[in-house]
C-alpha positions in Angstrom: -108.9 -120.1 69.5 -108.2 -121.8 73.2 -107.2 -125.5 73.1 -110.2 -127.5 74.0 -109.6 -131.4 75.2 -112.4 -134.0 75.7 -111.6 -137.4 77.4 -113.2 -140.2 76.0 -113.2 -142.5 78.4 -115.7 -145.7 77.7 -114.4 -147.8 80.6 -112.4 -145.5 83.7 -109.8 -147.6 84.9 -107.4 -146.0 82.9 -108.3 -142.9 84.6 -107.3 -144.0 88.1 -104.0 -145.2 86.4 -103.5 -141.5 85.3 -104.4 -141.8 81.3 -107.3 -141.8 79.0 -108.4 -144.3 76.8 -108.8 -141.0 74.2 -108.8 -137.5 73.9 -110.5 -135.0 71.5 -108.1 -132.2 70.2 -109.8 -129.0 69.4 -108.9 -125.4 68.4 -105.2 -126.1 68.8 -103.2 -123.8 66.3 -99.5 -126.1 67.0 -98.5 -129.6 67.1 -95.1 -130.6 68.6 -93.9 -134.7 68.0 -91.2 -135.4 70.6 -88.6 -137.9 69.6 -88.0 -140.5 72.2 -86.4 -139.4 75.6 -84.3 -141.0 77.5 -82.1 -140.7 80.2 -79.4 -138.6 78.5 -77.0 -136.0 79.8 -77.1 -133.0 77.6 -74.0 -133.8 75.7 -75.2 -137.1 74.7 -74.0 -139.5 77.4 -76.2 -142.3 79.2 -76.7 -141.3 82.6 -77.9 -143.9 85.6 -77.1 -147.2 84.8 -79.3 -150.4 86.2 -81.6 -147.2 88.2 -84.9 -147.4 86.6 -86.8 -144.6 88.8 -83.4 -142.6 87.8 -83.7 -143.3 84.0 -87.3 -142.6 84.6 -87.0 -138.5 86.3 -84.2 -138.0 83.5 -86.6 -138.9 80.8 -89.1 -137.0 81.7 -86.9 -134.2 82.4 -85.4 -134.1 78.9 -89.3 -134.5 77.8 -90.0 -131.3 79.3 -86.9 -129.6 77.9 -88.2 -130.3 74.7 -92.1 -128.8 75.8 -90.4 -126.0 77.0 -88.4 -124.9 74.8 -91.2 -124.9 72.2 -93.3 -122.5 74.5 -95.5 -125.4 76.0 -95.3 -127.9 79.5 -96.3 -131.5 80.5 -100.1 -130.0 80.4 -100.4 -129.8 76.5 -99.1 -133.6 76.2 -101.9 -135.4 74.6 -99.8 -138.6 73.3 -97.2 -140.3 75.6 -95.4 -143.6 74.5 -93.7 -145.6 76.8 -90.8 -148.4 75.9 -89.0 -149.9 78.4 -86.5 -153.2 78.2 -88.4 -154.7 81.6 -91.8 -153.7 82.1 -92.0 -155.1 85.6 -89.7 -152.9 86.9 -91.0 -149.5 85.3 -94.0 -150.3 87.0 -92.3 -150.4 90.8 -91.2 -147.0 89.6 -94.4 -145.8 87.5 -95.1 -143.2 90.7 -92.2 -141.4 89.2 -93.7 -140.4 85.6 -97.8 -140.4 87.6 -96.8 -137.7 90.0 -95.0 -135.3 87.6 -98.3 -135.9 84.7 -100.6 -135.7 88.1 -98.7 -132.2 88.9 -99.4 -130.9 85.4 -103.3 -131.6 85.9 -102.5 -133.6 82.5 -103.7 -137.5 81.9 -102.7 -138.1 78.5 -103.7 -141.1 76.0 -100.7 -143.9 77.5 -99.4 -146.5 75.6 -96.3 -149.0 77.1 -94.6 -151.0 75.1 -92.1 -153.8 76.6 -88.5 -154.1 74.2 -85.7 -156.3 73.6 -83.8 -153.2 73.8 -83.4 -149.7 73.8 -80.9 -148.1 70.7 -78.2 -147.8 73.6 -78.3 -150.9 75.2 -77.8 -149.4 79.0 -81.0 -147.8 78.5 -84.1 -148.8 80.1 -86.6 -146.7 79.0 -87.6 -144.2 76.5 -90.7 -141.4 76.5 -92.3 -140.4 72.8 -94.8 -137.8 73.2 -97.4 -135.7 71.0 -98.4 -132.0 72.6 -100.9 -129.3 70.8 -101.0 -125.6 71.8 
């Protein structure tokens, strides 16, 4: 049975802003839950200290290691959390996380949380994500 997906979307700004208020999951046979990502080399060291857009690309980066090595890709994200420790500057960068979601035809439900802090305190932000296949 193929994946169907259904935005529910009572209001649209989010839409512009590259989420949806909800989605309807259908037909999907696997559920991955993605830890929080951050901007971590692969053996576990903090990379780009005080560079937000940096952070950001690494995040994402390690988000999609996780996808991929579970068979799926940024398109089958339904679920993306968002912490950062200044909420002000992730939005200067937010073009960074939009254009790789916008590449993968994917908008999914957003949330963004502002933090005292991140578990390693040169961190600046963190990506927790749901995908179905």
């Amino acid at each position: 049975m193929a994946v169907e997906r259904t935005a529910v979307n009572p209001v649209t700004w989010s839409v512009e802003m590259g989420f949806n208020q909800g989605e309807v999951v259908s037909g999907h046979t696997r559920t991955l839950y993605i830890s929080g990502q951050t901007a971590m080399s692969g053996d576990g060291k903090p990379q780009h200290d005080g560079d937000m857009a940096a952070q950001l690309a690494l995040s994402i980066d390690n988000l999609e290691a996780v996808l991929g090595e579970a068979g799926m890709s940024l398109a089958d994200l339904v679920r993306l959390n968002v912490y950062t420790t200044d909420v002000d500057l992730l939005f200067q960068h937010y073009g960074v996380l939009a254009a790789r979601l916008g590449a993968a035809a994917v908008a999914p439900t957003t949330t963004m949380l502002g933090v005292t802090r991140l578990a390693i305190s040169t961190l600046m932000v963190e990506l927790e994500g749901t995908a179905v296949a």
